[in-house]
C-alpha positions, 0 to 999 in steps of 0.5 A: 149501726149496721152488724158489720159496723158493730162487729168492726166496734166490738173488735176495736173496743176488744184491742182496747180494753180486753175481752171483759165485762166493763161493769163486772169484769168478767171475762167472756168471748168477744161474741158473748160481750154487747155494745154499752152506750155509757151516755145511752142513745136515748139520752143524746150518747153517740156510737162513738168509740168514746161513748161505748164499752163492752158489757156482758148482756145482763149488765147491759140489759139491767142497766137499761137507758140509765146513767148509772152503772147495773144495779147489781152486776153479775160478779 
């Protein structure tokens, strides 16, 4: 995905589901939320809007290519 595909996803899944964390909840800006893939890329998951949600970047980056949500999230 290139930035303006990203930014066009980021904006999509904002109009969708608000400007929160999936995992913790937290509220943040828009800028501040990642791309999280729930199946990951190196699992077979897709850029689909289906696959992806918002997650702040501790939870993305504790989450790694794991199924599962963040081992501890950063309520």
């Amino acid at each position: 995905m290139n930035s303006k595909q990203r930014k066009s996803k980021r904006t999509q899944l904002t109009h969708k589901f608000g400007s929160h964390c999936f995992w913790s909840g937290r509220c943040l800006l828009t800028e501040e939320l990642t791309l999280d893939h729930l199946i990951p890329k190196s699992r077979g998951g897709s850029n689909s809007l289906e696959n992806l949600r918002l997650a702040c970047f501790s939870c993305n980056n504790s989450r790694g290519d794991s199924l599962f949500p963040p081992r501890q999230s950063c309520k």
